[in-house]
N, C-alpha and C positions, 0 to 999 in steps of 0.2 A: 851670247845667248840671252836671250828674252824673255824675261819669269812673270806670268799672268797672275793676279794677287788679287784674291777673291773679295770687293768691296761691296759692302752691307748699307744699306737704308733704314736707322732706327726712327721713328717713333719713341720720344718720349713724351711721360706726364711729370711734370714738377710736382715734390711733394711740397707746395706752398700755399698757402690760404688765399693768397693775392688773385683777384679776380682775371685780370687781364691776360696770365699765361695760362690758357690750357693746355695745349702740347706744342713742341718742338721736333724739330729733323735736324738728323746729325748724319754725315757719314761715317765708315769705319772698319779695318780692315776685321775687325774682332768679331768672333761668329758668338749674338749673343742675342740669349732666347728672350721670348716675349715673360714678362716677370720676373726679369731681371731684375736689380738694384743700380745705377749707375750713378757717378757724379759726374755733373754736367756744367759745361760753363753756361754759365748765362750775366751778361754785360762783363764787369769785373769781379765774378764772384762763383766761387764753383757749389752747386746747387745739387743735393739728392733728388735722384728722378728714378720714375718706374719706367722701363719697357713695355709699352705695350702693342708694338707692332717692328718685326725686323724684316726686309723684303730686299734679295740680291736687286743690286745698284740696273744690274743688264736688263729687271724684268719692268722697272721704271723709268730708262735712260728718257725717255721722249718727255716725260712728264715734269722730268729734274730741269729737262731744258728749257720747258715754255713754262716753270714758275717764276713768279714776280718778287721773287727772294731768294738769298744767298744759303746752299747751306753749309755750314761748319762744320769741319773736320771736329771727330773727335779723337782718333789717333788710337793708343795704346787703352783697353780699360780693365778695370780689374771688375767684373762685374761678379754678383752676388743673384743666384735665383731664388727669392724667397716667398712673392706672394703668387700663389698659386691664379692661375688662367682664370677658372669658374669666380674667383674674388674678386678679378679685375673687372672683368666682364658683366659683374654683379655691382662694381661702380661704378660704371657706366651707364645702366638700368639708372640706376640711382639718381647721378647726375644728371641724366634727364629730366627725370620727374621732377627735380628741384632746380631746373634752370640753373644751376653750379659748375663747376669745374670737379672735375673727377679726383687732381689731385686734393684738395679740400676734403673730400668725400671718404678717399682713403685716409688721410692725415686725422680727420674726426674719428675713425672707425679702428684705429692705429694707436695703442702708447706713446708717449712723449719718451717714455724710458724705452720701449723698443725697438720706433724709429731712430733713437741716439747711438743705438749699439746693435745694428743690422745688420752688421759684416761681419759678427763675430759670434753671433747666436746661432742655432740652431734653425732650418727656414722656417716657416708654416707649410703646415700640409694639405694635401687635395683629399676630405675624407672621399670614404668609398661609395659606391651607392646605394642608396639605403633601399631595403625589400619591400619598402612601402610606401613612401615617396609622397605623404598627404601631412594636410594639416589639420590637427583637432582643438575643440574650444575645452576645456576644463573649468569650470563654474562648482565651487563648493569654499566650504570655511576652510582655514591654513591648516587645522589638523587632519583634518581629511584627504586633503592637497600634500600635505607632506607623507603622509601615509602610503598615498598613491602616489610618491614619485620613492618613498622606500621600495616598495614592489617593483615599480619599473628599471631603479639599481640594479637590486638581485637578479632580474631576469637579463637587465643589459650585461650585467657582469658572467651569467652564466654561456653567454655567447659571446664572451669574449670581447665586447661590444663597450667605448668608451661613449660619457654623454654629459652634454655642457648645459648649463641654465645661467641664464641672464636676467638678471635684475636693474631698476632703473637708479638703485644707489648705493654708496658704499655699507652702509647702516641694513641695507635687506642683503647684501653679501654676509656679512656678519650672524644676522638671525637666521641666516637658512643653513650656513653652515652648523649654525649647534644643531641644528633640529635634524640634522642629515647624518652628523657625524657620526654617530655610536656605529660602531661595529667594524668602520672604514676608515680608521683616523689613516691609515696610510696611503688610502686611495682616494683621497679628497682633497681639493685645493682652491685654493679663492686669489682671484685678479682683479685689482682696483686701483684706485688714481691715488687710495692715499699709503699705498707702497711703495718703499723709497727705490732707488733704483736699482740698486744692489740687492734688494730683498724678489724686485720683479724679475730681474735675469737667472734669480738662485730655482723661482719658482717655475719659472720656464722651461731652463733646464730639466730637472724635477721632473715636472711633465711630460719633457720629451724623450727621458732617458729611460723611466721607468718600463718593464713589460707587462705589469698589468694593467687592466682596463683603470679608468679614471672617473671620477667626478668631479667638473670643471665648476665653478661657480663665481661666474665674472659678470662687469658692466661692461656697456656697449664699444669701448674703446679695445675690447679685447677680441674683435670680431672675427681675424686669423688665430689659427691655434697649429702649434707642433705635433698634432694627433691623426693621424691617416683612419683610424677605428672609430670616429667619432661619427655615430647614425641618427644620434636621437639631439634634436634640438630645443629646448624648453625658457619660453618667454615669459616670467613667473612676473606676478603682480603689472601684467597690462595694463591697467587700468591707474596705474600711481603714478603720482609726478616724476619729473627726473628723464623722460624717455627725450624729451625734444629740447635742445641743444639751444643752449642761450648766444652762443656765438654763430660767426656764418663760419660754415654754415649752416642756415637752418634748417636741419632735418628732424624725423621723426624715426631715432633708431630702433624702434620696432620694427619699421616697416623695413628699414634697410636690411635690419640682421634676417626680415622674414626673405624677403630678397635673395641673399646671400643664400640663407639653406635652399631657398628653392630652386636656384642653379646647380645646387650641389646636390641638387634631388635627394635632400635631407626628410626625416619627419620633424614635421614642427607643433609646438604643443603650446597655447596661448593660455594663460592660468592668472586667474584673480577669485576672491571672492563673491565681488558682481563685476561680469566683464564689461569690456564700454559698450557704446550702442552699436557702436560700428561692426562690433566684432559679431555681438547677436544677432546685428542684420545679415552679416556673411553667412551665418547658423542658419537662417530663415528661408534665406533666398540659395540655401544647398551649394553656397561656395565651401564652405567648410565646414565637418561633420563634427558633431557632439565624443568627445574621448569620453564623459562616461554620463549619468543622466544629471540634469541638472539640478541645482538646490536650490533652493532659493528662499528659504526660513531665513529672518532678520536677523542678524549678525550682533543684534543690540536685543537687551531690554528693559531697554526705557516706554515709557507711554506717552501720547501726545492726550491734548485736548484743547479742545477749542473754548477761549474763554470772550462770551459779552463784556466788553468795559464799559457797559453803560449799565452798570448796577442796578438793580431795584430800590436798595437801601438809598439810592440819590435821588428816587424817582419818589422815596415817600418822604424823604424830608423836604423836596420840592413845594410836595402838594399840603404838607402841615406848615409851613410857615410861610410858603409863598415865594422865599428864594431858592435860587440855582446853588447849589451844591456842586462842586468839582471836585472830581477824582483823579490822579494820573493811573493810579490801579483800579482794581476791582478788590471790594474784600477776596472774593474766592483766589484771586490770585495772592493774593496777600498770607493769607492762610497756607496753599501751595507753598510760596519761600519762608516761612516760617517753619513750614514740616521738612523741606530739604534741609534747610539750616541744621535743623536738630539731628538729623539722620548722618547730615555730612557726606551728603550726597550730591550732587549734578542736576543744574536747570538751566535752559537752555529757551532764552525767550525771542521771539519772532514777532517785532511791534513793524507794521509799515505805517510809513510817515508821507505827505505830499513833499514832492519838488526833491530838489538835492540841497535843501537848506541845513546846514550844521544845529538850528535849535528849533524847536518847537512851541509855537506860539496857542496857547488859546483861546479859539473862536471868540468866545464871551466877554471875557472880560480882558482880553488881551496880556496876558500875564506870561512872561516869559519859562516851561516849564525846566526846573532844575532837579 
């Protein structure tokens, strides 16, 4: 007797930095779904890989046979489903736009401590779909901003409703949580690169274990989450350093994490003080609608003022004695840091110079100024 033994056509993506593998084909008798985990051989070395396409062998035979490479059995696997379809699919997008490899894309957007310990955690979840499915700009000062994401807590928590915010460094993880905590210390959590790895698996857990709704408060490496409740997505301090990625690859995790929600037909909520230009053009040109009106009172108050450095006081001892006078200040300015000085206050001076020469020379008498 004669037993037919159902063989699979995987698609994988290495999760590796290295430019030259974007994906591989493997055969396999193992029925294993697209967001899998596997480990894969590749040369002499077995390599973590995502699934991102599995297709019975019979519905590609003709095509396995006019390709121009071999492919490898991969036999027995123990595979792991953990990043959700809409993620994958959403690095994809990604990797597009950035000429990239997609493993790269997830491995950026991924823990170094969670891709270490991914067969033994909890997966990431596919949140649900959100009832509103847009994206709004938030423009106000950080108490205002913080105020207005206390409210939207209460109300996500009264629907049962968990909600993550991303910031672009460890240091605004840190300040948003105190400014968030009060009232929630048991429903709030913060994920960042400078947790060791034992403390990021305890947190993960944590997160994924709990039944009430959550307040997530992570950087861009934490871009999957164990939360299926998760509706409301918030992009806090757009506008700060820290979003684009000093290594390759180089991405701009804003855009990715906006990405990601937007597959998952997430809301998403873009919040600075003054947001960048890019973002007020999307405001402008009715890509994306105002979450509440905008502010735009200076954030500072300091004073500027524009000062002549060509004094009068130089102009009259010119004309009473007949020589040039040089100044590198101006009295009035001179006056100005004398009054900071005593105040013990903040000045902040804007001299422009010709050429990109390191000294300044001058005109007249050629006098090197120090």
């Amino acid at each position: 007797m004669r037993y037919k033994y159902e063989v699979n056509l995987i698609t994988v993506i290495p999760l590796t930095k290295t430019k030259a593998i974007d994906s591989l084909t493997y055969f396999t008798a193992s029925d294993i779904q697209e967001g899998a985990i596997v480990s894969v051989p590749i040369r002499s070395k077995e390599v973590t890989a995502i699934v991102v396409e599995s297709t019975s062998v019979e519905d590609v035979k003709t095509a396995i046979r006019g390709a121009d490479f071999q492919v490898r059995k991969l036999g027995k696997v123990k595979a792991t489903s953990f990043f959700p379809v809409p993620f994958i699919r959403a690095s994809k997008v990604i990797a597009d736009y950035y000429a990239t490899n997609v493993g790269g894309i997830i491995r950026t957007l991924t823990s170094k401590n969670i891709l270490e310990n991914i067969q033994n955690i909890k997966p990431a979840s596919t949140p649900v779909t959100s009832t509103i499915d847009e994206t709004f700009a938030v423009q106000g000062d950080d108490e205002d901003r913080m105020s207005a994401w206390r409210s939207l807590i209460r109300q996500e928590f009264a629907r049962k409703k968990s909600l993550v915010i991303y910031v672009p460094t460890i240091e605004d993880t840190k300040n948003i949580a105190r400014s968030l905590t009060k009232g929630i210390e048991d429903y709030i959590f913060t994920l960042h690169g400078d947790l060791t790895n034992k403390k990021t698996l305890e947190t993960w857990e944590a997160i994924a274990k709990i039944d009430h709704s959550v307040v997530i408060i992570a950087t861009g490496s934490f871009a999957c989450l164990p939360r299926a409740d998760i509706e409301t997505v918030i992009i806090e301090r757009e506008n700060g350093r820290g979003w684009i990625t000093r290594n390759h690859p180089y991405i701009d995790i804003r855009r990715a994490l906006e990405t990601i929600a937007r597959k998952e037909k997430l809301t998403v909520y873009l919040a600075d003080s003054l947001l960048r230009t890019e973002t007020l053009y999307r405001v402008e040109s009715h890509e994306i609608a105002e979450g509440s009106p905008f502010k735009w009172k200076s954030i500072s108050n300091a004073k500027d003022e524009i000062i002549d450095m060509r004094a009068p006081v130089a102009a009259d001892i010119q004309r009473t004695t007949g020589k040039k006078h040089f100044r590198v200040i101006s009295e009035r300015l001179e006056e100005i840091i004398r009054q900071v000085r005593e105040e013990n206050s903040h000045l902040f001076i804007l001299a422009s110079r010709r050429g990109l020469s390191s000294l300044t020379i001058c005109d007249d008498c050629e006098t090197i100024v120090s």
